[in-house]
C-alpha positions in Angstrom: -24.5 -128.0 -162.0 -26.3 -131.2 -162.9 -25.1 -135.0 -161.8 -26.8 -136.3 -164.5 -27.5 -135.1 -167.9 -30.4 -137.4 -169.9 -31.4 -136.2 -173.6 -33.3 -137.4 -175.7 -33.5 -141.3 -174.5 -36.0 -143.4 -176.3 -36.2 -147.5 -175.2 -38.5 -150.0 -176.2 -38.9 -153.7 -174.7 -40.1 -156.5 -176.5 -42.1 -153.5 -178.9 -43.2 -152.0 -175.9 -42.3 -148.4 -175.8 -41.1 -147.8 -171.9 -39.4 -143.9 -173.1 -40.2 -141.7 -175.8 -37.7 -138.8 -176.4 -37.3 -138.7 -172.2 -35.0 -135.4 -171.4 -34.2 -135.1 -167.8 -31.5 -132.6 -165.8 -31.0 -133.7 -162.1 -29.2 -130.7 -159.6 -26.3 -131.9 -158.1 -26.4 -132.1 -154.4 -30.4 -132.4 -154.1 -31.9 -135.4 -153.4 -34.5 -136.2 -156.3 -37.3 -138.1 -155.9 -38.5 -140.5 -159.1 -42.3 -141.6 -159.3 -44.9 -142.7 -162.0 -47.6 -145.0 -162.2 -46.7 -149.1 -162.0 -44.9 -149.9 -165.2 -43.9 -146.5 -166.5 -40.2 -147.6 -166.4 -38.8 -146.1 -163.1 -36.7 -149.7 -162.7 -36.0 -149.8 -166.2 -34.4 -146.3 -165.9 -33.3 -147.0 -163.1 -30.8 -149.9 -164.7 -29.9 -148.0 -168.0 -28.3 -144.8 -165.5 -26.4 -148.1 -163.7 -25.2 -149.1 -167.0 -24.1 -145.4 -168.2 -26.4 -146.1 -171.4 -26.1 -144.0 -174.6 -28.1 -140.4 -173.7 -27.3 -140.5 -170.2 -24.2 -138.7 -169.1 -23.3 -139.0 -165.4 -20.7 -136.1 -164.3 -19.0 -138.0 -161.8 -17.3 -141.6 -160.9 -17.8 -141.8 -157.3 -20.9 -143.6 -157.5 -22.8 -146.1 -155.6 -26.3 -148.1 -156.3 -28.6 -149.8 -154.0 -31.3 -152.2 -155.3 -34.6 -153.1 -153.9 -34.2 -156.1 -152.8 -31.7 -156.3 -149.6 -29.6 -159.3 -150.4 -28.4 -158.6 -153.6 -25.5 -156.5 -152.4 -24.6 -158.3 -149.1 -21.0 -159.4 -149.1 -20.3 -159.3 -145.2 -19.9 -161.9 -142.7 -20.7 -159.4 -140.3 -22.7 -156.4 -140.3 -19.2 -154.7 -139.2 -18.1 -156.3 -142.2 -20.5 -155.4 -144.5 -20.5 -152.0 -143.4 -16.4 -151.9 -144.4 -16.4 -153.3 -147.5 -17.0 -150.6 -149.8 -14.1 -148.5 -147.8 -11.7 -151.4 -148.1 -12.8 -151.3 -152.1 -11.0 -148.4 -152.3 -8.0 -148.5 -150.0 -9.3 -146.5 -147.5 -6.7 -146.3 -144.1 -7.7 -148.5 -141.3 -7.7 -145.2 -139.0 -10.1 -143.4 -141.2 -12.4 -146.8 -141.6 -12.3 -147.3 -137.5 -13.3 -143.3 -137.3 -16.2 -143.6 -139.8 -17.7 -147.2 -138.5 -17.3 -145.6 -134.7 -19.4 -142.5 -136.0 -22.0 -144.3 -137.9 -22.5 -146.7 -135.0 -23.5 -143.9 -132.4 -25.7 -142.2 -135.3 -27.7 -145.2 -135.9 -27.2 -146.4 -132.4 -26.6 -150.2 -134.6 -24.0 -151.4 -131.5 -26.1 -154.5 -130.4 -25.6 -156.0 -133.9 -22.7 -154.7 -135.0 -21.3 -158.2 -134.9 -24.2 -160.3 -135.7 -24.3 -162.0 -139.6 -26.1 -159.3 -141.8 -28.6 -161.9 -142.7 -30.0 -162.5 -139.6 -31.5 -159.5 -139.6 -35.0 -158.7 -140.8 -35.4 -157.0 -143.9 -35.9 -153.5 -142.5 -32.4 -153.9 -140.8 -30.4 -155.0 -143.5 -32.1 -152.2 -146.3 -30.6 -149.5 -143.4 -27.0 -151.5 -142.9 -27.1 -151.3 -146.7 -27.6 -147.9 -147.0 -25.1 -146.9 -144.6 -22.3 -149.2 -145.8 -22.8 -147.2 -149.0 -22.9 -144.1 -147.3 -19.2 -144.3 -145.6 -17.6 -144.7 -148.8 -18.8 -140.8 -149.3 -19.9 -141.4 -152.8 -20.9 -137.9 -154.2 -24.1 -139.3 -156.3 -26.2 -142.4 -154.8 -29.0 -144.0 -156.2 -31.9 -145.8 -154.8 -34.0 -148.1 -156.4 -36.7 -148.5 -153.7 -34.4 -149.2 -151.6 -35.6 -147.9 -148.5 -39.2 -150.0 -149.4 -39.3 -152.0 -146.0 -37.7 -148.7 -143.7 -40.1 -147.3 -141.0 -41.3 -143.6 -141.6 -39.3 -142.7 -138.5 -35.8 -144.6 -140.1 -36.6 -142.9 -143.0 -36.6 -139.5 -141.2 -33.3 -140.2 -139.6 -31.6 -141.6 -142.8 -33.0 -138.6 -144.9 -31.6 -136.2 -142.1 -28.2 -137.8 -142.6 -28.0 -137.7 -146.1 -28.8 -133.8 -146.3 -25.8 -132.9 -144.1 -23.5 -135.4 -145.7 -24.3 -133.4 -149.3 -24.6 -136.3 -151.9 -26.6 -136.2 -154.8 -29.4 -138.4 -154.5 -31.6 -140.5 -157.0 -34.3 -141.9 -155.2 -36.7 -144.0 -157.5 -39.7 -145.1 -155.4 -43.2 -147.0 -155.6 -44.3 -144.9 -152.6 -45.3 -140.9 -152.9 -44.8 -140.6 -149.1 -41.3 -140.9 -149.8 -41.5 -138.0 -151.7 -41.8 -135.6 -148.8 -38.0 -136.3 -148.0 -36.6 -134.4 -150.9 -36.0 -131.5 -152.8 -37.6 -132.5 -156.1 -40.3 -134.4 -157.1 -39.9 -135.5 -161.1 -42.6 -138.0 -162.5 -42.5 -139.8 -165.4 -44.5 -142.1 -167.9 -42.8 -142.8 -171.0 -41.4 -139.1 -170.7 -41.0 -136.5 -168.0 -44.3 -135.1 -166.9 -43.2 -133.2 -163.9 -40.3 -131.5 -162.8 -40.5 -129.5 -160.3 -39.2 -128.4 -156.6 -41.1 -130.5 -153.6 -43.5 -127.9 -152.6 -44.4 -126.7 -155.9 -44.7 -130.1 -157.4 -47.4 -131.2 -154.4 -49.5 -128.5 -155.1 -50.1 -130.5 -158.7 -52.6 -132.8 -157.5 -54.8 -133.8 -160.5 -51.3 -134.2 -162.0 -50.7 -136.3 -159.6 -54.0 -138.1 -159.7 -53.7 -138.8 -163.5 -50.1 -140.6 -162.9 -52.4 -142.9 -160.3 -50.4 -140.9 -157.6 -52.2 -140.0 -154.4 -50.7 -137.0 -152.2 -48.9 -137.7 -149.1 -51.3 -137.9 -145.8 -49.6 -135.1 -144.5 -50.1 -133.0 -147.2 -53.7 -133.8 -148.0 -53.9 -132.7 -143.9 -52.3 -129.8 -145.0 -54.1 -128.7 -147.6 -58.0 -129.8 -145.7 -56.3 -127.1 -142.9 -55.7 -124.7 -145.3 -59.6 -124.8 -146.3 -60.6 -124.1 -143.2 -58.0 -121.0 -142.9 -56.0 -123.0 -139.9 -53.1 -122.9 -142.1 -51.4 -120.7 -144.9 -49.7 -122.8 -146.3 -48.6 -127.2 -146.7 -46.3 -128.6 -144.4 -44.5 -131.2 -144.5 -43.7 -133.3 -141.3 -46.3 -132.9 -138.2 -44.2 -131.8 -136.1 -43.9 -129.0 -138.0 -47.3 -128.3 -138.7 -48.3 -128.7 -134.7 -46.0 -125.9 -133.9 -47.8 -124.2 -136.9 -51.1 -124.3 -135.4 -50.2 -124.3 -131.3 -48.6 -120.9 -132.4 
């Protein structure tokens, strides 16, 4: 089933063509990684999906968006506020919202600012708290507009871990190719859709890649110089992974 049906969309700004009969299907339950050169429209898409523009069709209401830039969207005192605002949007029980803050808490191991004000925190922190206070609300589609821009590799990970056993439909429009590796499906786009394809499959396309000013992911370009020297059969996609590989 898809989350989101695009057909067809053409948009122009200020005579500038940003899409040109762009047709896109994005897999429920996957999380889909958006890239394309600087200027190809990824933010611009990004904001006509938020604003359910003719084309688009979205197959669900429970829906939550998270912007690049980490104050936009910060409403709480606390970070314990902030992270139970979006369940007290929707009339969630207090028992339920104690059970879920109590749960994230230990995953993200957040306790020693739990009650500090979200905007003492440095930019990294606030992107995760963001994240997560968007998360407990169980939204079955979340999208990212580069939101996770100032998030270590290794928050990243654990975020991206979360997110695949929680079963949410994820949009994830980045600047950043590593980010790719995270996902399920890699599309690229640049005025239209020039690649569509499952992670693994759409790495292998590296001149494709290359021509959308896109460079792989260090640990695939490890993978693949491996592979030339017949130290590995095939790309990997964390080091950990690939170690084993090879110690094996």
């Amino acid at each position: 089933m898809n989350i989101v049906e695009i057909k067809k969309l053409n948009y122009s700004y200020k005579d500038n063509i940003v899409f040109e009969n762009l047709s896109l299907n994005i897999k429920k339950n996957r999380i889909t990684t958006i890239l394309g050169p600087n200027g190809c429209g990824k933010s611009t898409l990004f904001k006509l999906i938020v604003e359910n523009y003719k084309h688009i069709k979205i197959n669900t209401k429970k829906i939550n968006y998270i912007s690049t830039n980490p104050f936009e969207q910060i409403v709480g005192k606390t970070v314990k506020d902030q992270l139970m605002f979006y369940l007290k949007q929707n009339n969630i029980k207090e028992s339920t919202i104690k059970r879920r803050i109590k749960k994230i808490i230990h995953e993200f191991r957040i306790k020693d600012i739990i009650d500090k004000d979200p905007y003492e925190l440095d930019n990294e922190q606030k992107q995760i708290i963001l994240i997560l206070s968007n998360l407990l609300n169980y939204p079955e589609l979340l999208i990212l507009d580069d939101a996770l821009c100032f998030v270590s590799t290794y928050n990243k990970y654990k975020i991206f871990k979360y997110l695949k056993r929680q079963k949410i439909s994820i949009i994830h429009f980045s600047n950043n190719v590593e980010d790719s590796i995270f996902g399920n499906q890699i599309v690229i786009i640049n005025k239209k859709v020039v690649l569509n394809k499952p992670l693994k499959a759409a790495l292998k396309e590296e001149k494709l890649l290359l021509d959308n000013n896109l460079n792989l992911p260090f640990i695939i370009e490890l993978s693949l110089k491996l592979k030339y020297y017949n130290l590995l059969e095939d790309i990997y996609l964390s080091i950990d992974e690939m170690v084993n590989k090879i110690w094996n």
